[in-house]
MIFI-310624 format. One record per residue: chain; x, z, y of N, C-alpha, C in turn. Coordinates in steps of 0.001 Angstrom, whole numbers. Atoms other than C-alpha are relative to their C-alpha. Layout:
N
   ch       npx       npz       npy      capx      capz      capy       cpx       cpz       cpy
    A         X         Z         Y         X         Z         Y         X         Z         Y
...
***
This chain:
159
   ch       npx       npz       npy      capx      capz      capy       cpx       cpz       cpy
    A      -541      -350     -1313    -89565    -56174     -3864      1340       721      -172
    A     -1313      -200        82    -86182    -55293     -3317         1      1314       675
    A       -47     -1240     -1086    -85586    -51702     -1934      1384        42       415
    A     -1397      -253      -780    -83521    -50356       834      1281       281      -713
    A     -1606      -292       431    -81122    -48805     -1525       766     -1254      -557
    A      -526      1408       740    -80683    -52221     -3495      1002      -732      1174
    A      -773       898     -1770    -79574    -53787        25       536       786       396
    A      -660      -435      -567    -77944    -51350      1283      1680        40     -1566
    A      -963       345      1383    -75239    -51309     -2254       455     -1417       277
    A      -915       942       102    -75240    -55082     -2263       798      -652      1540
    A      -510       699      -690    -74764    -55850      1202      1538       629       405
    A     -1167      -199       143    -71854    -53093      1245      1032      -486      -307
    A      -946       238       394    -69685    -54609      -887       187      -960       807
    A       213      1211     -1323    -69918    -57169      1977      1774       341       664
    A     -1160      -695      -400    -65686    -57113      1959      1091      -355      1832
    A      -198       463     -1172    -63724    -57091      5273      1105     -1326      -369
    A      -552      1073         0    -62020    -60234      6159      1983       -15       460
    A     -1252      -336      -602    -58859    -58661      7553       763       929     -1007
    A      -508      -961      1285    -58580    -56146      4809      -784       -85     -1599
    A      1240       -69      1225    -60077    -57530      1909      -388       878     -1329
    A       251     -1045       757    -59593    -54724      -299     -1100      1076       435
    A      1278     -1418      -738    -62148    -52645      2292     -1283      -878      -385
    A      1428       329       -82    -65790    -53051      1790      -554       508      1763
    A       460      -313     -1804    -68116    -53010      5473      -217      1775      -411
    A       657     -1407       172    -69542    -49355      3513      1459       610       254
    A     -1491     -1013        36    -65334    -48147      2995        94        36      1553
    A      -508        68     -1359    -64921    -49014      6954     -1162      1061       659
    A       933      -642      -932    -68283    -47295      8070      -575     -1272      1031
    A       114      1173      -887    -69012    -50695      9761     -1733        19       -51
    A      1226       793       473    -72474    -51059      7820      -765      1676       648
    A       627     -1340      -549    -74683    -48444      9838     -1380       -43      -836
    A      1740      -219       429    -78469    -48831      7708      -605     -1209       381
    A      1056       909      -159    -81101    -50865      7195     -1256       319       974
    A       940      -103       -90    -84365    -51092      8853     -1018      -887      -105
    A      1051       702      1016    -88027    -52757      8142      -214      -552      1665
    A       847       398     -1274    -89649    -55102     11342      -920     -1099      -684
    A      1367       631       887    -92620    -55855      9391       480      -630     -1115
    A      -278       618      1072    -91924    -58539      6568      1909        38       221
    A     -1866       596        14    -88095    -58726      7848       917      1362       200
    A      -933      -953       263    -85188    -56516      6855       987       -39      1307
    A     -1023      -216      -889    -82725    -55464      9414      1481       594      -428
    A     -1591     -1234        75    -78863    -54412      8603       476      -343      1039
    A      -647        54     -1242    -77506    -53124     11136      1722       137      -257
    A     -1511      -492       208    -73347    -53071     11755       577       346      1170
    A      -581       -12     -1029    -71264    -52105     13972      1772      -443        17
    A      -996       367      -113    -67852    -53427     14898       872      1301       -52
    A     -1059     -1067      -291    -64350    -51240     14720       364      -618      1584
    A      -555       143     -1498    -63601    -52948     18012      -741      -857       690
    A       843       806     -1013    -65379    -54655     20942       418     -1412      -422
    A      -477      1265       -53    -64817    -58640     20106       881        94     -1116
    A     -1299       201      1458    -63274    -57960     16736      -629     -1442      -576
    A       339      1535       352    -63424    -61651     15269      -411        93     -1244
    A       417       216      1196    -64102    -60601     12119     -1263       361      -533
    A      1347      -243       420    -67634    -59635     12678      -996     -1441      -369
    A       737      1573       558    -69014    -63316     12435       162      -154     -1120
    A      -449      -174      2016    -67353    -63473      8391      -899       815        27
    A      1041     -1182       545    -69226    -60339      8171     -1272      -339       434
    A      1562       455      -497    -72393    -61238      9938      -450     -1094     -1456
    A       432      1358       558    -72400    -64625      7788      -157       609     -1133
    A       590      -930      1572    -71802    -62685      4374      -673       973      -379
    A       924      -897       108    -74151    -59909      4883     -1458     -1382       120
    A       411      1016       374    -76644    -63136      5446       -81      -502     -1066
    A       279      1177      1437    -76062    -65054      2836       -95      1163     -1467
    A       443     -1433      1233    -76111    -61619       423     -1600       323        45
    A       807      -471      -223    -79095    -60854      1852     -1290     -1365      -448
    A       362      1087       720    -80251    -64926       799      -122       389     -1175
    A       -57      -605      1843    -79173    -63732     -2916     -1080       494      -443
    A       868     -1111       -38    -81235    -61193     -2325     -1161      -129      -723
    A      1248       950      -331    -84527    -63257     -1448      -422       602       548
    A       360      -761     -1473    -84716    -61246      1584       -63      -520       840
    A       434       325      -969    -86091    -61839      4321      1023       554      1471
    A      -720      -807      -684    -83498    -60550      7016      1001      -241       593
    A      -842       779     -2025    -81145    -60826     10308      1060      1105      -463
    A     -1291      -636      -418    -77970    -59138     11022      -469       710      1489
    A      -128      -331     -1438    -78035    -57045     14333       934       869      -112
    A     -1082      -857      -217    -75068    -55382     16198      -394       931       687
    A       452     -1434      -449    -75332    -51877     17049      1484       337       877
    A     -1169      -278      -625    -72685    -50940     19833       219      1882       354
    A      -264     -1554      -204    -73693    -47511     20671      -491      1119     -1409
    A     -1371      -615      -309    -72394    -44948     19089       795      -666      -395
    A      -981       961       655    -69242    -46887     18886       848       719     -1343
    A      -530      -373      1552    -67621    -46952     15605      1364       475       488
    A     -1406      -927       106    -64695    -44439     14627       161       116     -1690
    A      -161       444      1123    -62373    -44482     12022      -326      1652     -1125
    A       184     -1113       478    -64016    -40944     11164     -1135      -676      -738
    A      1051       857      1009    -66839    -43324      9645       482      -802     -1233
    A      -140       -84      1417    -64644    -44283      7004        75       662     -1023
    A       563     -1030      1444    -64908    -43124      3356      1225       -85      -308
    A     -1356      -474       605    -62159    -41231      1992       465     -1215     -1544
    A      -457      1047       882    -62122    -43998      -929      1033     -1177      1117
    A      -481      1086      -721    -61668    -46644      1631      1461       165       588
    A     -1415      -962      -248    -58759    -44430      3048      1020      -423     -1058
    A     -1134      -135      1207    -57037    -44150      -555       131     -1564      -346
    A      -639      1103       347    -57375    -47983      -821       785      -863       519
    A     -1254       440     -1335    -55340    -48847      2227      1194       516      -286
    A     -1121     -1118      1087    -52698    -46405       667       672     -1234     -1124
    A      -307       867       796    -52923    -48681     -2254       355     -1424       397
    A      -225       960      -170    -52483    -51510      -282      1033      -483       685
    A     -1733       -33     -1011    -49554    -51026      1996      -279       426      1100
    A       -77       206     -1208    -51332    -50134      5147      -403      2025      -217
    A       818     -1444      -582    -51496    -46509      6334     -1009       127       266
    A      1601       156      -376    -54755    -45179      6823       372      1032      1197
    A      -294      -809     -1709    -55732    -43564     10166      -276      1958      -416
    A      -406     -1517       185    -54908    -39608     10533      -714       775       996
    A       396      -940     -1272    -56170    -36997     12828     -1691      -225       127
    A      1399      -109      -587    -59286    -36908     14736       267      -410      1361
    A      -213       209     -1079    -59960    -38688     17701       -52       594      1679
    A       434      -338     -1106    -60280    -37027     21232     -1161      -175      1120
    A      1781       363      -890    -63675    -36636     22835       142      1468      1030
    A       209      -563     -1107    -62854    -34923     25968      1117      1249      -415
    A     -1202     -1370       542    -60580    -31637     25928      1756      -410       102
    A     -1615       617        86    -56875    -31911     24821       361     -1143      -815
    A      -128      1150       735    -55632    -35139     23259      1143       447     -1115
    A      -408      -250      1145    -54563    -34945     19749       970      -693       -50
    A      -745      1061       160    -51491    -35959     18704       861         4     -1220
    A      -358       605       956    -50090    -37945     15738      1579        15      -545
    A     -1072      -255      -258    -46834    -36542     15235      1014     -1054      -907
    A      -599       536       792    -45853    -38826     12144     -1178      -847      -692
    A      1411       818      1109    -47826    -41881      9849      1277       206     -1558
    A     -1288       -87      1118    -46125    -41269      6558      -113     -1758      -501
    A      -527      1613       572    -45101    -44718      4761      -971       -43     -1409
    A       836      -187      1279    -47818    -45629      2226       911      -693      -999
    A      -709       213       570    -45178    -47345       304      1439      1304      -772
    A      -480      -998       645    -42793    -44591      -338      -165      1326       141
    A       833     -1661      -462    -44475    -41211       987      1003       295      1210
    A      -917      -423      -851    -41609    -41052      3382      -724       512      1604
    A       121      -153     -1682    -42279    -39462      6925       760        53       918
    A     -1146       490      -429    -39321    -40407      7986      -344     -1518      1474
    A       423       933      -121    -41352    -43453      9883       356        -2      1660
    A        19       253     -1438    -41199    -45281     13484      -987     -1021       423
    A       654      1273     -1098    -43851    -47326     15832       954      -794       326
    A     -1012      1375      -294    -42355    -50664     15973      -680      -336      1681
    A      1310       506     -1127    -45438    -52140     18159     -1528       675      -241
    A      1306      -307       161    -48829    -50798     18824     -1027      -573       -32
    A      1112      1267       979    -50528    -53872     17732      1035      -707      -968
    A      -382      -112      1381    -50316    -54707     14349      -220     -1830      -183
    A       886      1722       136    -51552    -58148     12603     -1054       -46       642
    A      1995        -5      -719    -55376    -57058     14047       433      1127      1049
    A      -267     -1061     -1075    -55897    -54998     16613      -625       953      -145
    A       425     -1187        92    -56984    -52244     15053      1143       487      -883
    A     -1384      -403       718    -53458    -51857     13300      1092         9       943
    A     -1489       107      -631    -50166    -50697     14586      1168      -436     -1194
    A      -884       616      1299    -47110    -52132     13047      1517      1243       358
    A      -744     -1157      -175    -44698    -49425     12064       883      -502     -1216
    A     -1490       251       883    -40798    -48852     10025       143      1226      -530
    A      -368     -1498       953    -40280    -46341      7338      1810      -321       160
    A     -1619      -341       356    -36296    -45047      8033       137      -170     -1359
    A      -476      -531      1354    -36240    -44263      4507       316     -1082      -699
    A      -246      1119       818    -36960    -47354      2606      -212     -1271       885
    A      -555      1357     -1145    -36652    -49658      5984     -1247     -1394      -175
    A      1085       269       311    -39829    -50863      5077     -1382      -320      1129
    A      1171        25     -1523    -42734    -52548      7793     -1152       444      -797
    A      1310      -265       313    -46016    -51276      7295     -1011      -444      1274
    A       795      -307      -981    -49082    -51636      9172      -870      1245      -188
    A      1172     -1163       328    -51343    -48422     10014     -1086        82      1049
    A       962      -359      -496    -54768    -47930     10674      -450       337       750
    A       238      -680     -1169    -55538    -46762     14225     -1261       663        -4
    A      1272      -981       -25    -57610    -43527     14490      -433      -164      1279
    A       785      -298     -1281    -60200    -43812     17171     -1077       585       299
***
């Protein structure tokens, strides 16, 4: 028998389709397993309502979970909606490594709204930077210009 932790490890590395350097565990996407009698449950949740790239992910948490010789479904979990405070500070440093800013701050849950005064440039550390557009390639990225080294980036939107 395969235990939860086994499945919960392999279906992690379960990588995103938009950022393939992220795993679903680096995003916070992959919320837990659970048991409904003989059949496994992972649950996920989306970074955004109708993000397209949960079907890739649905299908390869599936077919991992085939590997497996598990017995077990995919279900989407909407509430609490996902925030990018559910990613893992690795996952963070590998967006860094990859060209895309990672998301900053903390999001606003009622009170005063936080605000993002600068994304530094994961390419040259510069904070010198400007919002081009506030959609990126996906729509959970803005597409932004480092002054310094004149450089596009995309970054991470904290929500």
């Amino acid at each position: 028998m395969v235990t939860d932790t086994a499945i919960l490890e392999a279906v992690g590395e379960v990588a995103d389709p938009e950022v393939p350097v992220l795993t679903i565990a680096d995003l916070g996407v992959l919320r837990g397993v659970r048991h409904e009698g003989d059949e496994v449950v992972v649950m996920i949740t989306p970074t955004y309502s109708g993000c397209p790239a949960m079907d890739v992910i649905r299908h390869e948490v599936e077919l991992t979970l085939d590997h497996l010789g598990v017995d077990g479904r995919v279900e989407t979990v909407l509430s609490p909606a996902w925030t990018t405070e559910w990613m893992s500070a690795a996952g963070k440093a590998k967006l860094v490594e990859y060209g895309i800013a990672p998301p900053t701050g903390r999001r606003a849950v009622g009170g005063p709204v936080m605000l993002s005064l600068t994304v530094r440039c994961p390419l040259c550390g510069s904070s010198d930077t400007a919002e081009l557009s506030r959609f990126g390639s996906t729509s959970c990225k803005s597409l932004w210009r480092c002054n310094s080294c004149r450089e596009p980036f995309d970054h991470f939107k904290a929500l």
